[in-house]
N, C-alpha and C positions, 0 to 999 in steps of 0.2 A: 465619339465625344473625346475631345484632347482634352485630357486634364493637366498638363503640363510638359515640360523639359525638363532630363536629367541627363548632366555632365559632368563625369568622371575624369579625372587625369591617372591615367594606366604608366605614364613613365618613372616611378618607379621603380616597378615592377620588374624584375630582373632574370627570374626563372620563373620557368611554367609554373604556371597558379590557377587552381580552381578558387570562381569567386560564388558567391549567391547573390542574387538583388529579392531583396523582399521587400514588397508594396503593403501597407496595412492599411486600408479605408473603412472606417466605420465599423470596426469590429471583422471584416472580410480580409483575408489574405491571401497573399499569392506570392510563390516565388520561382526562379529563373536561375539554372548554373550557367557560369560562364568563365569560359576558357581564357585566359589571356597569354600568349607565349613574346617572347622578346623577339624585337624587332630582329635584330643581329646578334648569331650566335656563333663562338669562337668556336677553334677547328677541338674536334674531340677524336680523328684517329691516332693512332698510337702503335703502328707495326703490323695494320690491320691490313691485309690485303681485300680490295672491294673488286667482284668481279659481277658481270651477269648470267656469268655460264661455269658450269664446271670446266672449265680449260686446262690444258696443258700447265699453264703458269701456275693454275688456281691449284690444283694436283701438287706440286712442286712445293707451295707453300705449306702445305698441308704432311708432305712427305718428310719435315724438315720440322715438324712440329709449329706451324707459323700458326696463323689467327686468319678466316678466310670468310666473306661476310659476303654470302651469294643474294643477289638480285633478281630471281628469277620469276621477275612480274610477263608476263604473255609467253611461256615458255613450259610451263607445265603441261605434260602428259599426261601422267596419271593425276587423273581427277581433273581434267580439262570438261569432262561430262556434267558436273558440279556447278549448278549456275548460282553466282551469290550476290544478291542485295544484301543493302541496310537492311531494308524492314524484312521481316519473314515470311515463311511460306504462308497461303493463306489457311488456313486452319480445314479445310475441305476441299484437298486440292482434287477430285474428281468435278466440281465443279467449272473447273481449267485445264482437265486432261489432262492436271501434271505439268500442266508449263512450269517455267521458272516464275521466281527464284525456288531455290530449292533447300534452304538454310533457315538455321532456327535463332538468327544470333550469333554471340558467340562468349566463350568463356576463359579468363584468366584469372591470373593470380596479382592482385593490384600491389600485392609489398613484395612482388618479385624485384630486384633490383633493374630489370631492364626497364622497368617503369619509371625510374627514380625521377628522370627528365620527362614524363608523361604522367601526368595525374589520371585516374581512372579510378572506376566501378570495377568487381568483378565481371560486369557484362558491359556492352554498348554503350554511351552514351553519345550525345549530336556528333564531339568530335571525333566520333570513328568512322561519321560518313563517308569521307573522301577515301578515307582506308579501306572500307569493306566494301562498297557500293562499286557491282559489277566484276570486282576484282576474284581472280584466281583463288582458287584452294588446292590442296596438298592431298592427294587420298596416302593415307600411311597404313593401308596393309600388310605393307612391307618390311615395317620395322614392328620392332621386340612387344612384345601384348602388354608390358606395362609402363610403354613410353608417353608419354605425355607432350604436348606441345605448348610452347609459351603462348600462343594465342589459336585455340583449338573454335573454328567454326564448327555449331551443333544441326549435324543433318535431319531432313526429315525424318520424321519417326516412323514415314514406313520401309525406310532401307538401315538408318543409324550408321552409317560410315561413318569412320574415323578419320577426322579431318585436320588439315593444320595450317595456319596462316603465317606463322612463324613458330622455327621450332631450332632448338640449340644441339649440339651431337658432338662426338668424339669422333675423328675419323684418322685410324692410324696415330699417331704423334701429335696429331697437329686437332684444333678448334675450330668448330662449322657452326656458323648463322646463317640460315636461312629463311630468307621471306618469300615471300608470294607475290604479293600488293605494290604497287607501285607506289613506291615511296620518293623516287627522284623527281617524276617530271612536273615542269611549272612550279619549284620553290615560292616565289613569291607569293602565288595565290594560293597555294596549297601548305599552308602555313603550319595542318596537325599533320600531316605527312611529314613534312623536314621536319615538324619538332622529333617526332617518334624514331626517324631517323637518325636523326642525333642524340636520341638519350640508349638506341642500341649502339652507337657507336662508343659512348660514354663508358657501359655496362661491357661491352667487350676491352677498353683499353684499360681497363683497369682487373682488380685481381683477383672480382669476384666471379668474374667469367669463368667458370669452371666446370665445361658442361660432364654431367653424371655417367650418362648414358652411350656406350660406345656402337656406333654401327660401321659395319663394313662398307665402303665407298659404292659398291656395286646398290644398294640398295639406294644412297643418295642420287647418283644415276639413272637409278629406274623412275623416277618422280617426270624427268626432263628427257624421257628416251621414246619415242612413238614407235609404237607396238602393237600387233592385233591382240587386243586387249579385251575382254567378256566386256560386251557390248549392253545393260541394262534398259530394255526400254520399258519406260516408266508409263509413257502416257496411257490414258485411258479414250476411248470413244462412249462406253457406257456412262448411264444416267446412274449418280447416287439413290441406296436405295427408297430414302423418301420422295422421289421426283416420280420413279416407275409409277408408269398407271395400274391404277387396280383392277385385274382383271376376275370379272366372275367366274368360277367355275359352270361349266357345259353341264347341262341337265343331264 
């Protein structure tokens, strides 16, 4: 049943804004978050070197104390095994022998400042789809037990890897961002990717960028290095155990 048209003029709106719409009928309500980011947004690097590979160059800038904001969407290694949707794993994954997806979510810090130009929950909401949905994760074994990542996907609970989607680090002299997720391709229709794009681009040219945590480059390396790696195979062929048939005991 249409109960009507509703039309909004969003051109004011200048920076990323969460909005609400709430319907109230009859004493029943309902409401709806919604995203709106600006059509065109002005340049936000600032001395930032953007690479998609650790390279030569990217080393260089980092050697020199520069600012180095790696890209490395389809490139991961470690943790290429890690298959991750939006939605999560299903709650009994023996009933799917453990297919994907294999993530629970994921978790951040929403008054982190790399968020300033991205509104958010501490966890997921719609516009993290195009970000999370099928993309890359980070397995960070490799770094220091109490590092944390700015956007930490949550593994199934029956393995718990420590995962990162994007994560900030000290390397030598120089500043290291790192994503996962493909945040370049198709801008115009991929509208919370460029926004989130540009509000880390924001967050590193300015002088809050300051990441805490220092690790040795050889560990950044190992994320993006293919190597015979402990192989985990997850799936299962057995039935969960309420499916099993009941079998009587033999006289």
């Amino acid at each position: 049943m249409l109960l009507g048209e509703l039309s909004v003029s969003l051109s004011g709106i200048s920076a990323a804004t969460r909005l609400k719409l709430q319907v109230d009928i009859a004493g029943f309500r309902n409401d709806w978050d919604v995203w709106v980011y600006p059509a065109a947004l002005p340049p936000a690097e600032s001395e930032i070197h953007v690479s998609s590979s650790l390279d030569q160059e990217a080393k260089n800038v980092l050697q020199k104390g520069g600012k180095v904001l790696l890209l490395g969407a389809g490139k991961v290694q470690n943790g290429k095994d890690v298959v991750q949707y939006f939605r999560p794993v299903f709650w009994n994954t023996s009933w799917f022998q453990m297919r994907p997806p294999h993530t629970l979510g994921i978790l951040c810090d929403p008054e982190h400042p790399v968020f300033a130009d991205f509104p958010t929950d501490f966890h997921s909401n719609l516009q993290w789809w195009e970000i999370l949905q099928r993309q890359q994760v980070m397995n960070l074994e490799q770094f220091p037990p109490a590092f944390r990542p700015l956007v930490q996907p949550i593994d199934t609970w029956f393995l718990n890897r420590r995962l990162g989607l994007l994560l900030e680090v000290r390397v030598g002299e120089g500043k290291l961002m790192v994503c996962s997720a493909d945040l370049q391709s198709d801008p115009q229709a991929r509208v919370a990717a460029r926004q989130l794009l540009y509000s880390i681009k924001r967050y590193m040219a300015s002088e809050q960028f300051n990441p805490a945590q220092q690790v040795d480059l050889a560990v950044i390396e190992d994320l993006f290095t293919e190597k015979n790696r402990e192989k985990l195979d997850i799936r299962t062929s057995d039935s969960p155990d309420e499916l099993k048939p009941k079998l009587k005991p033999k006289p």
